[in-house]
N, C-alpha and C positions, 0 to 999 in steps of 0.2 A: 493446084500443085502447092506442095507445102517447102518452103523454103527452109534452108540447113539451120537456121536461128530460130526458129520457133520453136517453141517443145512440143514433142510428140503429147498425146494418149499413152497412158498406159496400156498394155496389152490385156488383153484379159485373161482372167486364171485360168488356166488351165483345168485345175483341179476345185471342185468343190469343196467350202468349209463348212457345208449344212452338217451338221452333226448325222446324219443318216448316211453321208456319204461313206462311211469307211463300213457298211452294216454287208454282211454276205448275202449275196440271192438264193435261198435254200430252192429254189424249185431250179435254177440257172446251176446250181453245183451238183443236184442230182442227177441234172441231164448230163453235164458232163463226165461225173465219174460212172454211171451208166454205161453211158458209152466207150470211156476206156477199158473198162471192164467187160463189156460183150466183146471187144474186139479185142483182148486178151485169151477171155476164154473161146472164141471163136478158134483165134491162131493156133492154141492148143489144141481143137479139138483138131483140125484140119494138120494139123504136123504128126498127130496121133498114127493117122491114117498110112502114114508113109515109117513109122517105126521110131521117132523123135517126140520126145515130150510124154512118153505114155506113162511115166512116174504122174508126169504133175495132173493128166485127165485122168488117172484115177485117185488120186486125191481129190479133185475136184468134183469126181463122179462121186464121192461120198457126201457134199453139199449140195449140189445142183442133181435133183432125181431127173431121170432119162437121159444126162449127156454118159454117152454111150458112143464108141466108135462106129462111123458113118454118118452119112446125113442127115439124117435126122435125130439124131444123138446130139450132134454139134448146133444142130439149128436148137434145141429144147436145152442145151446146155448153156446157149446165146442168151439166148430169151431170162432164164433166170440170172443169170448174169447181171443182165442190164436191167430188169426190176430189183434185183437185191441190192446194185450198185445206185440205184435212182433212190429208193427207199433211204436207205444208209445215206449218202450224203445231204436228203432232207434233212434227217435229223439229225447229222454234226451241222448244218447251216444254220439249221434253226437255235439249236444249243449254242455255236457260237455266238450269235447275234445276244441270244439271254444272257450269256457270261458278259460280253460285252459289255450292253447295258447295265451290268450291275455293279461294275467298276469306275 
């Protein structure tokens, strides 16, 4: 037991200073905006169904080929969704990390 007069340890940092620390995970940011993205266009597809949203799935139906009202319109609407979304933020990950470094 440490008595009130002794000095502590410092705590340890929290945060790393390794210069890689502040670098984006391009493959960690693809999967997340992936996945906001299918489950955006997912909700659309599925609100479509009921009369709500059918502006934005056909706008969307002109990027994503097969999302189409019903089930499996929204499932193949999903799916490109979340590869266009996984793709796309590789590479802003990857581009940011380059800009980074060259600053």
């Amino acid at each position: 037991m440490q008595s009130q007069n002794e000095p502590r340890e410092p705590a340890p940092a929290m945060v790393s200073t390794d210069e890689r620390s502040s670098d984006l995970d391009p493959i960690a940011f693809g999967l997340s905006l992936g996945t906001t993205m299918a489950a955006t266009i997912g909700l659309v597809g599925v609100l479509s169904r009921y009369g709500v949203a059918e502006r934005w799935r056909l706008l969307f139906a002109d990027v994503y080929p097969g999302f189409e009202k019903g089930q499996g319109g929204t499932v193949a609407g999903t799916v490109w969704a979340a590869l266009d979304g996984f793709v796309f933020g590789v590479v802003v990950g990857w581009l940011y990390n380059a800009f980074r470094r060259s600053y």
